[in-house]
C-alpha positions as CSV (number, residue, x, y, z in Angstrom):
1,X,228.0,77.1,107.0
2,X,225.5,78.8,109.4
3,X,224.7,76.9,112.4
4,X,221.4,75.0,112.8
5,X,219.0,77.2,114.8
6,X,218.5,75.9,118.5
7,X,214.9,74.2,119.8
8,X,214.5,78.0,121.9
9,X,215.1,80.0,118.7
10,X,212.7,78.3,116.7
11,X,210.3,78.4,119.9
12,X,210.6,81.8,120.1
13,X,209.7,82.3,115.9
14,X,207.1,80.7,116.0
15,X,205.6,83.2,118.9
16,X,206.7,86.2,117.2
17,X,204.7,84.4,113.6
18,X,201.8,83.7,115.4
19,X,202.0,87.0,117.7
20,X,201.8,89.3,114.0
21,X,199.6,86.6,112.2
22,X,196.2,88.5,111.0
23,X,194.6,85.2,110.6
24,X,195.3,83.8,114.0
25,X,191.8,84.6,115.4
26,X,189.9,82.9,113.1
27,X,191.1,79.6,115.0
28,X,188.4,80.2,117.6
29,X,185.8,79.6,114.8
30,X,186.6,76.0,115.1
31,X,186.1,73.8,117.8
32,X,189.6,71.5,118.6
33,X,190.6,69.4,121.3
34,X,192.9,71.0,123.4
35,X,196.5,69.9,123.3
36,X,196.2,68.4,119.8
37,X,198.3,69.5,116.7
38,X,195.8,69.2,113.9
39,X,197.8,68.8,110.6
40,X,195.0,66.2,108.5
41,X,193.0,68.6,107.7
42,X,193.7,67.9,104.3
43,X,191.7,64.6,104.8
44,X,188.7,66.2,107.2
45,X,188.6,69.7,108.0
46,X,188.1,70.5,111.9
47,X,184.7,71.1,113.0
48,X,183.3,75.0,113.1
49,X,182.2,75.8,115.8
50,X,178.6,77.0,114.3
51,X,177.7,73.7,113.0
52,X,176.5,71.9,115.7
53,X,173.8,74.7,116.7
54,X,173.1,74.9,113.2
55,X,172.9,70.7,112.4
56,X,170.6,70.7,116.4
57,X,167.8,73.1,114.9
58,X,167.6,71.7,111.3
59,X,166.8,68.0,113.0
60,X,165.2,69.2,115.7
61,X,162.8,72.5,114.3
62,X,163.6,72.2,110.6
63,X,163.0,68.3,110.5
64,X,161.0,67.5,113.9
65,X,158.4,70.9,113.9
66,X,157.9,71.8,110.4
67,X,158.3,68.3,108.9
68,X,158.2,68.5,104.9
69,X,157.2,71.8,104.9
70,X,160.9,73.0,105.3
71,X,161.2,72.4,101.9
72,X,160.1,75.7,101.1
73,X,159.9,77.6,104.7
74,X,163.2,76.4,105.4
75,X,164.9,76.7,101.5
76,X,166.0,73.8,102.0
77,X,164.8,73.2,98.4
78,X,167.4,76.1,97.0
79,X,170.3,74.7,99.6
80,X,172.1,72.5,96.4
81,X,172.7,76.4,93.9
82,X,172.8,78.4,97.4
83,X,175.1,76.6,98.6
84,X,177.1,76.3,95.4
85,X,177.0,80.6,95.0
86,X,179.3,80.7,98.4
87,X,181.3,77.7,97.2
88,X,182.3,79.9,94.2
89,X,184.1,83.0,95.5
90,X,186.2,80.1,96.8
91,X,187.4,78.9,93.8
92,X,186.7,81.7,91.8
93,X,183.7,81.7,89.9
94,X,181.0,84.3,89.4
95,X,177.6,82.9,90.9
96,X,174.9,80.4,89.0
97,X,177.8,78.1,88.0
98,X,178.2,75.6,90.9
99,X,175.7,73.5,92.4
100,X,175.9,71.2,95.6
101,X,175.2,67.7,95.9
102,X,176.4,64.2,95.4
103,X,179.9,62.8,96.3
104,X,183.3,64.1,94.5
105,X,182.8,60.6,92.4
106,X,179.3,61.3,91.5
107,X,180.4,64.6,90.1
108,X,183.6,63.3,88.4
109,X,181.5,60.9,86.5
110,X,178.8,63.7,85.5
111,X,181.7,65.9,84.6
112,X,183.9,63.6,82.2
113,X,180.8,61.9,80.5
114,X,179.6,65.4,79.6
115,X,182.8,66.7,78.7
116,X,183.0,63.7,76.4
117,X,179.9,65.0,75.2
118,X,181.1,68.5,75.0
119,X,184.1,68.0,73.3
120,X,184.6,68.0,69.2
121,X,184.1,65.1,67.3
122,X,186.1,62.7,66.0
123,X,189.0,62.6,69.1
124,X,189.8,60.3,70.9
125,X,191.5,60.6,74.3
126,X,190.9,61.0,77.6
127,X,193.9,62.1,79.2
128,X,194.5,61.3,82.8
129,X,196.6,62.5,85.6
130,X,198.9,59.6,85.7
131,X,199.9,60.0,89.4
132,X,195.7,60.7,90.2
133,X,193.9,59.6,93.2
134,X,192.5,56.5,92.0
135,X,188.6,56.8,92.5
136,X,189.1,59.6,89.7
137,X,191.1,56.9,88.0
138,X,188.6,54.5,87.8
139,X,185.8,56.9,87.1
140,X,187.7,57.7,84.0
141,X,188.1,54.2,82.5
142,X,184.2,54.0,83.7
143,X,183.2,57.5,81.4
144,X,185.6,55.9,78.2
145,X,183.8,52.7,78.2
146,X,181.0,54.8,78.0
147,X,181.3,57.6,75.5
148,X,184.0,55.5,72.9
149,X,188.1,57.5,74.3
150,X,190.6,56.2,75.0
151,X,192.4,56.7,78.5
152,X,195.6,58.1,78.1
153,X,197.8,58.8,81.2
154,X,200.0,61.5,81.5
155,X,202.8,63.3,83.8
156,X,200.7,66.7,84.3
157,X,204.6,68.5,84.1
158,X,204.4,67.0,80.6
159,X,200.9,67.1,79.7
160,X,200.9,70.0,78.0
161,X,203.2,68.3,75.3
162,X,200.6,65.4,75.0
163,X,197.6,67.1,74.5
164,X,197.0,66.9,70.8
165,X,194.4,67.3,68.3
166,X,193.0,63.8,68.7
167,X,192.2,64.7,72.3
168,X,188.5,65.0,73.5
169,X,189.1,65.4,77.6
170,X,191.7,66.5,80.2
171,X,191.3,65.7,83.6
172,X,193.8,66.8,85.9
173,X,194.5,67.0,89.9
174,X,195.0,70.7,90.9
175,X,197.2,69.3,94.2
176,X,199.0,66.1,94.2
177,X,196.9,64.0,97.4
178,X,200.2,62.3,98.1
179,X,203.4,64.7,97.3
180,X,201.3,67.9,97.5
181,X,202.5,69.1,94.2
182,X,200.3,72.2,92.4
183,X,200.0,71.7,89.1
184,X,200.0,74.5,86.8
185,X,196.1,75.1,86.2
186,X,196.2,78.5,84.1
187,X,199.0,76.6,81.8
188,X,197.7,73.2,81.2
189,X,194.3,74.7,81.0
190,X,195.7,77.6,78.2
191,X,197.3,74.5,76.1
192,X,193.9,72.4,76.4
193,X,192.4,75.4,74.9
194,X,194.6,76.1,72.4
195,X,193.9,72.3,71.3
196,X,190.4,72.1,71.5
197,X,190.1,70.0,74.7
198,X,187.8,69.9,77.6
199,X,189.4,70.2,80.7
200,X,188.2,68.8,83.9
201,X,190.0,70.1,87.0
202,X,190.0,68.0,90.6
203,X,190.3,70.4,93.4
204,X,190.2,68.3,96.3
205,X,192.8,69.2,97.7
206,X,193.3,73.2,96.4
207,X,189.7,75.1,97.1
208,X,190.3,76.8,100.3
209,X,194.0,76.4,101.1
210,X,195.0,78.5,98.0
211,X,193.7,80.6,94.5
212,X,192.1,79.0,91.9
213,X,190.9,81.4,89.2
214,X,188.2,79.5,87.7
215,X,186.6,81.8,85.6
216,X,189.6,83.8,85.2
217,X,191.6,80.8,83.5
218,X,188.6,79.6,81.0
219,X,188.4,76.2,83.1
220,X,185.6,74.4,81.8
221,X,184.6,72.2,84.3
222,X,185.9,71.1,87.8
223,X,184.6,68.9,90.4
224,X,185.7,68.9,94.5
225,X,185.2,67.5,97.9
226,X,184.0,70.1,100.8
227,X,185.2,67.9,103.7
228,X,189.0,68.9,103.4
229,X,189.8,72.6,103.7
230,X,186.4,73.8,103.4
231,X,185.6,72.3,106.8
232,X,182.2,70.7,105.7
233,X,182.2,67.7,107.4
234,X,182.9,63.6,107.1
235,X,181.0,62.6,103.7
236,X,179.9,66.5,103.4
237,X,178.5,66.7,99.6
238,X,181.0,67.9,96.9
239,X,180.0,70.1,94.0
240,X,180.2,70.5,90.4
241,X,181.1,73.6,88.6
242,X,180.0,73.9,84.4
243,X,181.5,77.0,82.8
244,X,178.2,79.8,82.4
245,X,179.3,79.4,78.4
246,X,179.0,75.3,78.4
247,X,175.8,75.1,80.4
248,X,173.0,75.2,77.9
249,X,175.2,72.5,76.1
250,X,176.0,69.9,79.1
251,X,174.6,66.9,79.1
252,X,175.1,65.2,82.2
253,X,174.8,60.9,82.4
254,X,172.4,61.5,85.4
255,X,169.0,63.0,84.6
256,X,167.5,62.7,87.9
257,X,164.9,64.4,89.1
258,X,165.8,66.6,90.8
259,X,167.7,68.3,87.5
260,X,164.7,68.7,85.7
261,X,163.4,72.1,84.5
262,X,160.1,71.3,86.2
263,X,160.5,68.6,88.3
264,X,157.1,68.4,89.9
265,X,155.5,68.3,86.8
266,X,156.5,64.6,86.8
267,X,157.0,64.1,83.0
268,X,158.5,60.8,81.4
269,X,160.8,62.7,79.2
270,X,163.4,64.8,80.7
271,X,163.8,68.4,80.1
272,X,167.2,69.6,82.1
273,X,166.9,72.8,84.0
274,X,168.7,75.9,83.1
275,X,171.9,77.1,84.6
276,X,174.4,74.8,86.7
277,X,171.2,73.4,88.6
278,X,170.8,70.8,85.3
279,X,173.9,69.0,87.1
280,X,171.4,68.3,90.1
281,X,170.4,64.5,90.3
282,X,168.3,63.0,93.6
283,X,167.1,64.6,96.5
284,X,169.6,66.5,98.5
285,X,171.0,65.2,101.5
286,X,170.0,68.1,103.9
287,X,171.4,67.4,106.6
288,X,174.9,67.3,104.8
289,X,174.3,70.6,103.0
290,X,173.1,72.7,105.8
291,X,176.3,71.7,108.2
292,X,178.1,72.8,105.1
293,X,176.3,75.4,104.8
294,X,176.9,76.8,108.6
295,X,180.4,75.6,108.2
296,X,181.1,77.9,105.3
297,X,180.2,81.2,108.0
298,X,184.1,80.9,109.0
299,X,185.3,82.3,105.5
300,X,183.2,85.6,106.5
301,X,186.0,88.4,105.9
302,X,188.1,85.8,104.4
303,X,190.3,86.0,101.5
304,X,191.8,83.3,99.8
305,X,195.0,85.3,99.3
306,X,195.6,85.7,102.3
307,X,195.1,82.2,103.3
308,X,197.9,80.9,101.0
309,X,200.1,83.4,102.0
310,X,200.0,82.0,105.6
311,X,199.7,78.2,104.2
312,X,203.2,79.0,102.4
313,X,204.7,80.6,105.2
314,X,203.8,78.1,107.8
315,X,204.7,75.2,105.4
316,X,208.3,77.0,104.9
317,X,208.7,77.2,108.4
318,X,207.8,73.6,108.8
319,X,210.3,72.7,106.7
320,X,212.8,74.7,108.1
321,X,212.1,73.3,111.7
322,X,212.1,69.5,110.4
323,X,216.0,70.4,108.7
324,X,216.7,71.8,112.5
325,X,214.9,69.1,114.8
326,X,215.5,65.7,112.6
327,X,219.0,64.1,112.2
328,X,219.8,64.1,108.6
329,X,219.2,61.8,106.4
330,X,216.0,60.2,108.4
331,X,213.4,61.7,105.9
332,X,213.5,63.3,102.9
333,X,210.7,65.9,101.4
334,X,208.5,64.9,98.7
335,X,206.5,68.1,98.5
336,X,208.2,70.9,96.1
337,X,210.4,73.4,97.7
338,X,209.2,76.4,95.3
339,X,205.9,78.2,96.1
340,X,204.8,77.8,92.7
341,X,204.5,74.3,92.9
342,X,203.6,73.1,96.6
343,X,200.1,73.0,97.8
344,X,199.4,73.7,101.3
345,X,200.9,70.1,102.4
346,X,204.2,69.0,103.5
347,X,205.1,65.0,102.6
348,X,207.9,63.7,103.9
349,X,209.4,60.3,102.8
350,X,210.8,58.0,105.4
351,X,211.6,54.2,106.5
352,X,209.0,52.5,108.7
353,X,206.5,55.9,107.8
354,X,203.1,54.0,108.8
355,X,204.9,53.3,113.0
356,X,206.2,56.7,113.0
357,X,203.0,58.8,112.3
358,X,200.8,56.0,114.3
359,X,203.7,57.1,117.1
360,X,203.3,60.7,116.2
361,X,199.5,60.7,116.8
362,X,200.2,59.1,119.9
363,X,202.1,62.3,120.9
364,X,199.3,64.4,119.9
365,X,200.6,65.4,116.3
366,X,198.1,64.4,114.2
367,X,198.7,63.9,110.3
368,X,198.6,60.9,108.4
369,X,200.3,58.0,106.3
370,X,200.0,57.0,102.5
371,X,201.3,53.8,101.3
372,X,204.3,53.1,100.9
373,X,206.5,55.5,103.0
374,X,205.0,58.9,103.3
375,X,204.0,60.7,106.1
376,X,201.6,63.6,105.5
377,X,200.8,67.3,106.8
378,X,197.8,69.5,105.8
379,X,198.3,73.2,107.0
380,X,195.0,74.5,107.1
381,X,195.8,78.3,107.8
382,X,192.1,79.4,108.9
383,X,192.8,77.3,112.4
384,X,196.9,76.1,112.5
385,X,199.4,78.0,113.8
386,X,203.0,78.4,113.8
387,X,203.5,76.6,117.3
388,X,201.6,74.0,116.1
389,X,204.1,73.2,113.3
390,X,207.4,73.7,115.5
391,X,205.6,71.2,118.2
392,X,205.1,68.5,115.1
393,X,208.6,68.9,113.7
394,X,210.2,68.8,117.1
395,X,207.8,65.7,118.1
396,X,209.2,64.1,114.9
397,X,212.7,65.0,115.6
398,X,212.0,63.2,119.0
399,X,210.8,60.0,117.5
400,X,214.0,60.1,115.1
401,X,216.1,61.0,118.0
């Protein structure tokens, strides 16, 4: 058996990653507190360092000089679909099928109701990632009430077995929030297809940190948040994609007004605009959407391929230096070994989990803790590097030690 690499070897690797990493520049698009390992950006992205210039003139010139008529000088009435079109390379999807606005909840419950209303009658089920964050959970049981299914849950390794002929909706999580598990989206998608099933995709914690193929994999909707890996902000608005080929036919539980095909024109019925912008609903928070907005300049020259290539690296390397740096036996991984199934998170099981992150953030390691024993790590490539993840294993091995 090889011996375990030494604290100056692993030093030293993580140099020589970082020294021949092509996305190590794009760091200094953020703005981070020196001396801090950031690993939570899987539960709010680091701040861009664009957005505060950007958020300063639309309060103080957007809002404070040109009052209401920024509307239209400033686009601000456009933001929700322009935002949406740079949203969608993201996740890919071709433009004019994701709009801005609302919270991830608000679009979950849009979502399922008009999948409900999508799907072919006479079934039944909603089927429900058993393991799911539990707003979506909620929202789920909420949309059944409503439209008449049934909420089935389901293992998603095993939900392609359940999905049957009596089943109206899917909703799944792309990334396990707690064991950072990716779920086969072009498979369970395929099957869902094949049954006649709508699928509804959560990529909270997938769109930026890793391909998503949309369009490519016939998804028919998918809701996410734009606070985690898309660096939008705390309570940044989420958005809702609707399939180009289901649009004409969605039928979203919220007719606001903002939704309407004329919505000026102040009628009492409602005629739903055309396109994605029919899943609009109230006014748009604007000051939200344009610090998203600004924040989405750091993907410029970005690929998304190239982010999870570095996301798998650093989270192997991660790994590796936890094995070296903690005695054995003190935690145990939660997150999947194989590429094909870990997101761009490392969970680690352990005794006493909530004491030793609130130690590790006192250390300067920043992750986080979920109930009952696991402590996690977001890698978010665009701005962490690999000395970032030998510092928070060898600060963990330290706490162990």
């Amino acid at each position: 058996m090889s011996e375990p690499m030494r604290i100056p070897d692993l030093q030293a690797r993580a140099e020589a990653l970082d020294a021949a990493d092509e996305l190590a520049e794009l760091r200094k698009r953020f703005t981070l507190p020196e001396g801090v390992v950031y690993l939570d950006g899987n539960s709010l992205g680091a701040l861009p360092a664009g957005v505060a210039a950007t958020t300063a003139d639309v309060v103080a010139r957007q809002w404070g000089e040109l009052l209401i008529r920024s509307w239209d000088e400033s686009d601000w009435w456009t933001a929700p679909e322009r935002i949406g079109d740079r949203i969608a390379p993201l996740i890919g999807a071709a433009a004019g099928q994701v709009v801005v606005g609302d919270s991830t909840s608000v679009n979950l419950f849009k979502a399922l109701v008009g999948a409900a209303r999508l799907a072919r009658p006479g079934r039944t089920r909603l089927l429900v990632d058993a393991a799911t964050f539990p707003t979506d959970g909620y929202i789920a049981a909420s949309a059944a009430r409503m439209t008449g299914l049934e909420v089935v849950p389901v293992d998603p390794s095993a939900a392609a077995r359940a999905i049957g002929e009596d089943t109206a909706v899917v909703l799944l999580n792309h990334v396990d929030y707690r064991s950072g598990r990716l779920h086969d989206l072009p498979a369970l998608t395929a099957a869902a297809r094949a049954a006649g099933a709508v699928t509804v995709w959560d990529l909270c914690h997938s769109a930026g940190a890793l391909p998503v193929g949309l369009d490519e994999h016939a998804v028919d909707l998918a809701v996410g948040c734009t606070y985690k890996y898309l660096n939008g902000g705390p309570g940044a608005p989420a958005y809702l994609y609707i399939a180009e080929r289901h649009q004409a036919a969605f039928d979203s539980p919220l007719p606001g007004w903002n939704g309407h095909a004329d919505p000026f024109a102040m009628t009492p019925e409602f005629a739903p605009a055309d396109g994605a912008r029919r899943g609009r609903v109230g006014t748009p928070d604007i000051l939200s959407m344009l610090a998203l907005e600004a924040a989405l300049d750091v993907w410029d020259g970005v690929s998304v391929e190239a982010v999870r290539a570095k996301s798998l690296a650093l989270t192997d390397f991660f790994l590796a230096c936890v094995a070296a740096y903690v005695p054995q036996g003190r935690v145990e991984p939660v997150t999947p070994a194989e590429h094909a199934h870990r997101g761009s998170q490392v969970s680690l099981r352990t005794e006493n989990a909530r004491e030793v992150m609130r130690e590790l953030i006192a250390r300067g390691v920043i992750g986080d803790f979920r109930a009952p024993d696991v402590l996690r790590f977001g890698f978010t490539p665009l701005y962490v590097g690999f000395a970032d993840a030998e510092r928070a294993a060898r600060t963990l091995g330290h706490i162990f030690g």
